[in-house]
ZAMARGU-4260 file (C-alpha; in steps of 0.2 Angstrom, whole numbers, plus 5000, padded with zeros to 4 digits):
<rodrens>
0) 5053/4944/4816 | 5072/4946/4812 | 5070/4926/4809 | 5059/4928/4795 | 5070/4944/4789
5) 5086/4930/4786 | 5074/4920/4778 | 5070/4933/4766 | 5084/4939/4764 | 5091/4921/4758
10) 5078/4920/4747 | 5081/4935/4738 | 5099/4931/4737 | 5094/4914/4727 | 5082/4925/4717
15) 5094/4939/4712 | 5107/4923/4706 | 5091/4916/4697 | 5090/4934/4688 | 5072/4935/4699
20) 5078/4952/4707 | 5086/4967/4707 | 5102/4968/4720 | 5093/4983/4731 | 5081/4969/4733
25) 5093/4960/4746 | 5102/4973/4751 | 5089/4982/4758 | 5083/4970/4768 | 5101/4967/4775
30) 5103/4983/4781 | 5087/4986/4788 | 5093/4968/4799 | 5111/4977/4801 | 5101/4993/4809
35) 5091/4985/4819 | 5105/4973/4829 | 5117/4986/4828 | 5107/5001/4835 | 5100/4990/4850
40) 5119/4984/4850 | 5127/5000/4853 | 5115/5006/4862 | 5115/4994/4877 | 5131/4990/4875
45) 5135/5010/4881 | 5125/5007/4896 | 5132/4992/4900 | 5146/5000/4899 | 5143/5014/4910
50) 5136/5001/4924 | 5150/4990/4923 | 5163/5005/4926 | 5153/5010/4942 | 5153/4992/4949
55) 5171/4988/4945 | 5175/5007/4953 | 5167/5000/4968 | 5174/4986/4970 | 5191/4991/4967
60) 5190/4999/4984 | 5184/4983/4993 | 5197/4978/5007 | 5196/4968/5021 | 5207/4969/5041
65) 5210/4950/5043 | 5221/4940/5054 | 5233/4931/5046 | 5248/4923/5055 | 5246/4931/5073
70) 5246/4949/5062 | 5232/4960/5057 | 5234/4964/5037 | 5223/4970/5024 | 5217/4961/5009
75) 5206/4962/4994 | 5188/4955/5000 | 5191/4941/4984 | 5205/4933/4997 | 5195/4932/5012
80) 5192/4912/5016 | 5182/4902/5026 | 5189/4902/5044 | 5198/4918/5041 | 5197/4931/5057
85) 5189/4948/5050 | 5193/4964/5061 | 5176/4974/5058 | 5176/4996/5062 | 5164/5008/5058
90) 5164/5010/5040 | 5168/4993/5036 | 5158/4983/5024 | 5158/4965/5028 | 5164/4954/5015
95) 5157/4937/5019 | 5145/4930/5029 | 5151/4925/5049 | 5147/4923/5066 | 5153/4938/5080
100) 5168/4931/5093 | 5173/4946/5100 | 5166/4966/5104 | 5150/4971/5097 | 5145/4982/5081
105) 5130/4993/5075 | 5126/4986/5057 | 5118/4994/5044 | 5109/4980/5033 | 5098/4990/5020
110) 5107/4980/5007 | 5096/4965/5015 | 5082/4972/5021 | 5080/4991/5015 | 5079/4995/5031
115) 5088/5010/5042 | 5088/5002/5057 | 5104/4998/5067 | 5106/4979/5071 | 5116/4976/5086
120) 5127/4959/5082 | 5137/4952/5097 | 5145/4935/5102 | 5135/4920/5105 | 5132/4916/5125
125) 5135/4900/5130 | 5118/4888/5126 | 5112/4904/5114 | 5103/4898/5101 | 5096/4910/5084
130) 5093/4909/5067 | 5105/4912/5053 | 5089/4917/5042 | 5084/4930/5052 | 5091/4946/5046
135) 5088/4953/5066 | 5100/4940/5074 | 5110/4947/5086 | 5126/4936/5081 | 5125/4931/5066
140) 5132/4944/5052 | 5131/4947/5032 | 5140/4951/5020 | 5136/4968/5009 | 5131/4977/5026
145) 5140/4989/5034 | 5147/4993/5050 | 5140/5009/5060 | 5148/5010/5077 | 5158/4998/5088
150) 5173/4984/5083 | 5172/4969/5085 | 5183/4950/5075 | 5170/4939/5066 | 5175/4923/5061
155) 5171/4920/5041 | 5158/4904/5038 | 5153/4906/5022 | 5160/4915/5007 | 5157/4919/4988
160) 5139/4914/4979 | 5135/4905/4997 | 5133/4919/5006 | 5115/4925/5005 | 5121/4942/4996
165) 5129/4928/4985 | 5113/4919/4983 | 5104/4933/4978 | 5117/4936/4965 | 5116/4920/4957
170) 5096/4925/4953 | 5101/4938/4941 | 5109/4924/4929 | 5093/4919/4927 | 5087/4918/4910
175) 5077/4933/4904 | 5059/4930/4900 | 5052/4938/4883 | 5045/4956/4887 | 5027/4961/4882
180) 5034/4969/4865 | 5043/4953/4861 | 5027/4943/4864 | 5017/4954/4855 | 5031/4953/4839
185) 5032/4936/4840 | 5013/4934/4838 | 5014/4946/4823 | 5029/4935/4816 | 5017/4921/4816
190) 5003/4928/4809 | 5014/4938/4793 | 5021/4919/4791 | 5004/4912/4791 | 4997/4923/4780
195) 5013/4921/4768 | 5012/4902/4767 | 4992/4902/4764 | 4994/4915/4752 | 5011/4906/4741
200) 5000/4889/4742 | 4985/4899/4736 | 4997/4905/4721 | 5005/4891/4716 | 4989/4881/4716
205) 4981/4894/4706 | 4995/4894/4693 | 4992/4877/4691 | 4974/4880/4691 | 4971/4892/4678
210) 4986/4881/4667 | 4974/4866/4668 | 4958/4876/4666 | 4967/4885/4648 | 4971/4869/4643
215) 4989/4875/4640 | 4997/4864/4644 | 5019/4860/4645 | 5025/4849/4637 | 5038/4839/4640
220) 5049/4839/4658 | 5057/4857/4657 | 5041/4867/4655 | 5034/4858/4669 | 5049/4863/4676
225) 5048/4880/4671 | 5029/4883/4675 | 5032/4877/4693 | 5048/4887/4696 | 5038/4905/4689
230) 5024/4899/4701 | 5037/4896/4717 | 5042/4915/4711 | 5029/4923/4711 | 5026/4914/4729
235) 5042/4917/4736 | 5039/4936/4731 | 5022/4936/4741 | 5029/4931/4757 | 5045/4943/4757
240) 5031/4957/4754 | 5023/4950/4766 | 5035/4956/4778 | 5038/4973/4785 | 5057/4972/4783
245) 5058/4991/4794 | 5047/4987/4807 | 5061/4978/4820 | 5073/4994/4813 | 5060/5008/4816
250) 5060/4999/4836 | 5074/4997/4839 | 5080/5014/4833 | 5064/5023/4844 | 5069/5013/4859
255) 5086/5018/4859 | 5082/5035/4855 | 5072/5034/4872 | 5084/5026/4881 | 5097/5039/4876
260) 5084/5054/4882 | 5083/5046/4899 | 5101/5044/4901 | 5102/5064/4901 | 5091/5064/4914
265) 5104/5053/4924 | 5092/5037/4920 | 5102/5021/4917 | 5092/5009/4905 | 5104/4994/4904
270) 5091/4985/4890 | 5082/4995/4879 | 5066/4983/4880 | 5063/4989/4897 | 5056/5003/4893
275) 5043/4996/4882 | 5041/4984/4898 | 5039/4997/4912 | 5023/5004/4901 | 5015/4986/4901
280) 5018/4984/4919 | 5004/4976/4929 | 5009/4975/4948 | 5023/4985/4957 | 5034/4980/4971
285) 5040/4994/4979 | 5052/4994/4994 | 5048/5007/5008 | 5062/5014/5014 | 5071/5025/5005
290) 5058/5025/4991 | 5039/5027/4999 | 5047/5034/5013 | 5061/5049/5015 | 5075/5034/5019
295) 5080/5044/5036 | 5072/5047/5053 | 5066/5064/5057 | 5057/5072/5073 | 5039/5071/5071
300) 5034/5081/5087 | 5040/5084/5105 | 5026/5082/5120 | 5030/5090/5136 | 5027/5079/5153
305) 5009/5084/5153 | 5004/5080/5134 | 5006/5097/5128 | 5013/5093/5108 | 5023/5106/5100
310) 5029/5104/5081 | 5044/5114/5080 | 5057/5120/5093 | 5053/5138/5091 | 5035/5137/5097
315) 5043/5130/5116 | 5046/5143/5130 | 5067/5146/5131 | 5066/5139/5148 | 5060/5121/5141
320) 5070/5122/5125 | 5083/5126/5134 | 5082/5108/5143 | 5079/5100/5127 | 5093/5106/5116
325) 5105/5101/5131 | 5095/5085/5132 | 5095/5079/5116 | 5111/5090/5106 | 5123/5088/5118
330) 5118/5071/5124 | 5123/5065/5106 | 5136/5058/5099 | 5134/5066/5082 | 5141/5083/5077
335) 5135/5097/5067 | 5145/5104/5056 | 5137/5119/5047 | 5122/5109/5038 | 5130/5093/5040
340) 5130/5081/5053 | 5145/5070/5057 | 5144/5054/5066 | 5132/5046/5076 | 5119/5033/5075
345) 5103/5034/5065 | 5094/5042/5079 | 5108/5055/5086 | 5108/5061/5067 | 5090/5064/5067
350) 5089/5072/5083 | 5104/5084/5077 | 5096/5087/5061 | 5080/5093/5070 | 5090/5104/5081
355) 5100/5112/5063 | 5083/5114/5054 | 5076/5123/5072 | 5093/5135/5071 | 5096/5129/5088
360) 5113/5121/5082 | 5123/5134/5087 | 5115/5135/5105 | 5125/5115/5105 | 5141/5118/5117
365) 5150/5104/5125 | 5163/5115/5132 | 5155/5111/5148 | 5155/5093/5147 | 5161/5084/5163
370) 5156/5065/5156 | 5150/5059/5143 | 5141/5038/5143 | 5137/5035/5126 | 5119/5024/5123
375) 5121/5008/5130 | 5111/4996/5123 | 5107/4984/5141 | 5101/5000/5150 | 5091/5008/5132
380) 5101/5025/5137 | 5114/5038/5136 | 5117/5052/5148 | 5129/5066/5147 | 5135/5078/5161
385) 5140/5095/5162 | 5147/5105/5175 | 5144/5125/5176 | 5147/5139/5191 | 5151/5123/5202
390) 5137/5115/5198 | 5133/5097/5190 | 5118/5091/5181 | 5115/5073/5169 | 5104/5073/5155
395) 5098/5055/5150 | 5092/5051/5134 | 5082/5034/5131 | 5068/5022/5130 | 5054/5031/5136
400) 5047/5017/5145 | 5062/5013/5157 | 5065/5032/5160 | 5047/5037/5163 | 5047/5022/5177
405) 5062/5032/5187 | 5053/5051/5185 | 5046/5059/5200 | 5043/5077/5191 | 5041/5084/5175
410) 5045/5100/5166 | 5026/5107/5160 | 5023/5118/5147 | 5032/5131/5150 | 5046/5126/5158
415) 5042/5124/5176 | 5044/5108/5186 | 5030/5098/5193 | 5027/5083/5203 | 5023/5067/5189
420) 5008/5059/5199 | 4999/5052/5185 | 5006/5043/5171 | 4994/5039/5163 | 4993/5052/5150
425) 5012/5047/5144 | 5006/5031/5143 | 4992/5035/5132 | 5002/5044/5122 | 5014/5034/5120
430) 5002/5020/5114 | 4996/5032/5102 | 5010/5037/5096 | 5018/5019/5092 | 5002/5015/5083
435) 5008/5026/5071 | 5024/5019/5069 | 5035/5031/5078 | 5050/5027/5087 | 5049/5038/5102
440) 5063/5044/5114 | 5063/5052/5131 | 5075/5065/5139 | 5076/5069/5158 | 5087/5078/5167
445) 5094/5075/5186 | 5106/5086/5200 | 5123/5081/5204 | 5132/5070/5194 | 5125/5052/5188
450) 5109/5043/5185 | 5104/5038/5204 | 5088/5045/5212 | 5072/5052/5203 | 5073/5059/5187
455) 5064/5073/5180 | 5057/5071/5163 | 5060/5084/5151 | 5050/5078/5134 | 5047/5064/5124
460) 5051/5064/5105 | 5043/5057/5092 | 5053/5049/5079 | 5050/5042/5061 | 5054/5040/5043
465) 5041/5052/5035 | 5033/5046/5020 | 5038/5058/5002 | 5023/5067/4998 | 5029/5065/4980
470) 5026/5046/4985 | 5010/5045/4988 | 5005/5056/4971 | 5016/5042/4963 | 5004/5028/4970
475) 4988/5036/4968 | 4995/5039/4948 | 5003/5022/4946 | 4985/5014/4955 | 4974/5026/4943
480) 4984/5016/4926 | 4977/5001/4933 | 4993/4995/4942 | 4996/4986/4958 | 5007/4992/4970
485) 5014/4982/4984 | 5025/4988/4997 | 5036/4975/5000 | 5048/4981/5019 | 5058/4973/5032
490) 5050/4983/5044 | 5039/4974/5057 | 5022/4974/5052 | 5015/4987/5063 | 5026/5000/5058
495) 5023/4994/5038 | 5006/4994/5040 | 5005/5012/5047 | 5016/5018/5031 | 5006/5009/5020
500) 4987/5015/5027 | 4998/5033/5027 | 5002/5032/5007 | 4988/5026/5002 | 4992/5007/4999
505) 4980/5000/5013 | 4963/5006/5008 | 4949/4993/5009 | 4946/4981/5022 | 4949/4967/5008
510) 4967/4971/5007 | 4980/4958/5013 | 4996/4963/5023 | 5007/4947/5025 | 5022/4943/5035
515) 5037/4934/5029 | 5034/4921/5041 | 5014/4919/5034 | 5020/4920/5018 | 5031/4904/5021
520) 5015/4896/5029 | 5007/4896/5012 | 5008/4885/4997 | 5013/4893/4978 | 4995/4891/4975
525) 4987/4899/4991 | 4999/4913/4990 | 4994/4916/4971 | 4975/4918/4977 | 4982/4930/4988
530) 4991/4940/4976 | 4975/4950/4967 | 4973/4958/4984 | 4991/4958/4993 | 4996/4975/4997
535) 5010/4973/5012 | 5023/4960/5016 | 5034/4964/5031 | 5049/4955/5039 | 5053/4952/5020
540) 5068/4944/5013 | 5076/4944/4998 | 5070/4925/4993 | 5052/4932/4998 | 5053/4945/4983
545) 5061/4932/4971 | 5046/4921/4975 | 5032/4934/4973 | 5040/4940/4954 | 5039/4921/4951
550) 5021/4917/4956 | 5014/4934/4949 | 5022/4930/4931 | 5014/4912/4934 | 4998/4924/4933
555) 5003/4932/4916 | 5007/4948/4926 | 5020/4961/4919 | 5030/4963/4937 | 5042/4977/4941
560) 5052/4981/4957 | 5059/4997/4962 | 5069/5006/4979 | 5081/5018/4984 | 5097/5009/4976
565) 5103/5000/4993 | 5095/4985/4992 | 5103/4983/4973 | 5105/4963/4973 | 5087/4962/4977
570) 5079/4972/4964 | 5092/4968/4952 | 5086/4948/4952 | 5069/4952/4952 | 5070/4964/4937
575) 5081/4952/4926 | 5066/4940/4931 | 5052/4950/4926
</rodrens>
């Protein structure tokens, strides 16, 4: 549209020299050219602005411990090189890719995966062999994620736009495709130059027409001239008609306008035609964690030793809530501070956060505390000890499976101790329980001091990241407008599943849920026939998504991707393609 504008607008420059027309003619056709550019212009150019501030913020605080001349020193992530020793603590975001020599840490690789789960990364044993492509390698770390817990030196083997957060990078400078308005534009372009072509032959021929039908005709070479010059005119004049000079100005202006609105509502639209886009969209891939779901773990229920379920702490008898706050709040290596919980794992913060929104926080002391193990990952547990009036009693926190196997009692319902004769019905509970995607927890308790003889088991927790209600509301709504949604996680597919059946996602029997690794079985062409009915893809990684926005707009599918902002790379590459 702004091509045929210039056009135009040349041609009325030519015309107003020719003494054909008025100068507001060609002015007004510049300006509405000027308006449209420039407000689009200003517009994006003020968000880009805004984003490129609060990357280059962040990344001003990027530094790096590495080992350089026998010496640990600190370093801009930029000088990090291949071969370069990085000294990795809680906090720390890694800034290359790298295999683990030395200690172990908790990493936090949402940026990847969208996931809240902890991976464990340690050294490589001897004959070990894993895969660098699997996000859940236990030796092999990324760069973008972030250290939870532990220390540990990792040797740097890749750097820059070869790392897989580099890779993912180098998507985003992929060229943009044209966005449904543009199409629809372009189209109107075509047809308005069409019609302005058809229509200035059909005048010039019927110029010439009723000339030779009249029977006046020129004479001699400069009336020809003349006659065919009025005709071209009057042609010229048809086509720049022809065209609505404000149409591009009176868009441009109401997308910014919009674009302007949202940023009040703390809504960054980097280019205005996005908006325009989101309207027209025809599938959704969403990420789970963080967007579908609450992005944090939270206690579900506690079941006593004989299945009895309770919700909240405060319906518990004080003799077995009791055992539990000291079983889980004190066994913990987070902290509550007021409404705020310091430190800890993933797990330890959910389990405080349960005991702060119970008001069973200020019941936590560790004034008591004799020893304290924190989880080991090789025995699944943690244990605390605390001594009191001469007395010593451990609390172990773990995998319900391995602590289940060393109970010989229970605490019942309302507090008392029984003998644990049948299992069975922790078992079944636990079964159940993991088929709904919980993560579930087990605390016992034993006399004297250490882990040794048979345990008695105090509850078991279940653990899980809710879905938002305001979630599933949104996907019923965005379903209703005639858009797919896809969850797209990289959660195992059990725990996806159950999320997705949850929020609404896995309704019909038709419906496909896919694996990362199933989706890699399958050609561009099978996955595509897929596609209509895809609803889940698990274990996904950030090449998966790239792949799925490229085959869907191979189906002439309008594609958007959203989350929770920590898997940035991701969504940002897939956007720009879509």
């Amino acid at each position: 549209m702004l091509l045929i504008l210039l056009v135009a607008l040349a041609v009325q420059v030519v015309l107003f020299f020719l003494g054909e027309a008025e100068w507001f003619e060609p002015v007004g056709i510049l300006i509405a050219i000027l308006v449209a550019n420039g407000v689009a212009s200003i517009s994006e150019n003020k968000q880009e602005g805004k984003a490129s501030a609060l990357k280059a913020e962040e990344e001003a605080k990027e530094m790096a411990k590495v080992i350089r001349s026998g010496k640990l020193s600190e370093i801009h992530v930029s000088e990090v090189v291949v071969g370069d020793i990085v000294f990795l603590q809680a906090g720390d975001k890694l800034p290359a890719d790298g295999v683990i020599v030395d200690g172990s840490v908790k990493v936090d690789q949402a940026a990847l995966n969208g996931e809240t789960e902890e991976a464990e990364k340690r050294p490589v044993s001897d004959g070990e062999a894993y895969n660098a492509k699997d996000l859940l390698n236990p030796c092999y770390a990324y760069r973008g994620t972030v250290v939870c817990g532990g220390e540990a030196y990792m040797e740097v083997k890749v750097v820059g736009d070869r790392t897989l957060f580099g890779q993912l990078a180098l998507e985003v400078q992929e060229d943009a495709r044209e966005t449904p308005l543009q199409v629809k534009l372009g189209k109107l372009a075509k047809q308005i130059s069409t019609f302005g072509y058809v229509g200035a032959a059909a005048i010039i021929a019927g110029i010439l027409a009723k000339t030779l039908l009249t029977g006046s005709l020129p004479h001699g070479i400069y009336e020809w001239i003349r006659l065919i010059l009025d005709a071209i005119t009057v042609a010229v004049t048809i086509i720049v008609c022809a065209v609505p000079e404000g149409l591009p100005m009176l868009t441009s202006i109401l997308l910014s306008f919009q674009s302007l609105k949202m940023a009040k509502d703390n809504v960054l639209v980097r280019k205005i035609n996005g908006l325009e886009t989101a309207g027209s969209l025809s599938i959704l891939f969403s990420d789970k964690t963080g967007t579908i779901t609450e992005g944090k773990l939270s206690v579900v229920e506690i079941a006593s030793g004989d299945g009895k379920v309770f919700q909240k702490l405060n319906q518990m008898p004080a003799s077995l809530s009791g055992d539990v706050i000291a079983g889980i709040g004190i066994n913990n290596s987070a902290s509550a501070n007021g409404s705020d919980v310091i430190g800890g794992n993933s797990t330890d913060r959910a389990l405080m956060t349960f005991l702060i929104s119970s008001g069973a926080a200020g019941s936590v002391s560790k004034k008591n505390v004799k020893s304290f193990n924190a989880f080991d990952s090789n025995k699944k547990r943690s244990s605390v000890t605390l001594e009191q009036d001469g007395k010593c009693i451990t609390y172990i926190k773990g995998a319900p499976e391995r602590i289940i196997e060393e109970c010989g009692w229970y605490m019942d319902e309302n507090g008392q101790r029984q003998k644990l004769s049948d299992k069975k019905v922790l078992t079944d509970y636990i079964d159940e329980q993991a088929g709904r995607s919980m993560r579930l927890l087990a605390a016992a308790k034993a006399d004297g001091e250490g882990e040794d003889g048979e345990l008695t088991l105090i509850c078991i927790l279940s653990i899980r990241d809710n879905v938002r209600k305001e979630a599933v509301t949104a996907i019923k709504e965005v379903q209703n407008a005639g858009i797919q949604v896809v969850m797209v996680t990289g959660d195992r597919k059990e725990t996806a599943c159950a999320i997705a059946k949850e929020a609404g996602l896995l309704s019909s029997p038709d419906d496909v849920a896919l694996t990362s690794a199933e989706m890699a079985e399958k050609s561009d062409t099978e996955l595509k026939g897929l596609i209509p009915r895809l609803r889940v893809v698990s274990r996904a990684l950030p090449s998966d998504k790239s792949r799925l926005v490229r085959l869907a707009q191979e189906l002439n599918l309008v594609v958007g991707m959203t989350g929770d902002g920590k898997q940035i790379m991701p969504h940002i590459a897939a956007m720009r393609c879509a």
